[in-house]
C-alpha positions, 0 to 999 in steps of 0.5 A: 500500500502506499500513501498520496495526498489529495490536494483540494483546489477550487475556484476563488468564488467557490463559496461566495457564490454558495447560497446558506441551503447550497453550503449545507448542500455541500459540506453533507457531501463532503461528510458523506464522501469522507465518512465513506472513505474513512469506513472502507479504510481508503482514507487515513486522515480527511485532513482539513480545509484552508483559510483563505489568509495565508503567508508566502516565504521565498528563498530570500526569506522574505515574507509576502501575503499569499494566496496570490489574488491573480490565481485563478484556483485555490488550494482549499485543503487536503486529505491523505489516503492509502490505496495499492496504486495511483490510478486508484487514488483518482478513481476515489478522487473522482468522488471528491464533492468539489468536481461538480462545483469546477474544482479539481483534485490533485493526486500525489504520492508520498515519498515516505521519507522519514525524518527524526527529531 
């Protein structure tokens, strides 16, 4: 088995354009997708969504607002889950709940690199 990381991008006005009934909507589908994935034993940790706020640090060290406003797409949070291939983790991807609403699922594999502190 290996372990890959679904990383969430949407849109910038994901929610903003979300009605309150179609945010309900949308975060059942989001515990539906996740509580399944959790019980079949595919997903090990459904992860968090991101804020919207964040920092970037170049190589100079130095400190800028972030996300960049000119991105079209957000990353809008990630989960971790474990499948024997990476064409199976896009086929569980497939369900993500934010397909529908023009996002996408990046799919990656972890490295396992272990480091100790």
């Amino acid at each position: 088995m290996a372990n890959f990381l679904f990383v969430y991008r949407i849109k910038e006005n994901h929610f903003s354009s979300m009605t309150p009934e179609e945010m309900q909507q949308n975060m059942q589908h989001w515990q539906t997708w996740i509580g399944e994935g959790l019980k079949k034993g595919w997903m090990l940790n459904p992860g968090d969504a991101l804020k919207m706020e964040g920092r970037v640090v170049n190589a100079k060290k130095v400190v800028t607002d972030g996300p960049f406003v000119e991105a079209k797409e957000i990353v809008g949070g990630y989960s971790m889950i474990s499948t024997d291939t990476i064409e199976e983790a896009a086929e569980f991807a497939k369900g993500c709940p934010c397909l529908p609403r023009g996002g996408s699922v990046e799919v990656r594999e972890l490295q396992g690199v272990k480091i100790n502190g």
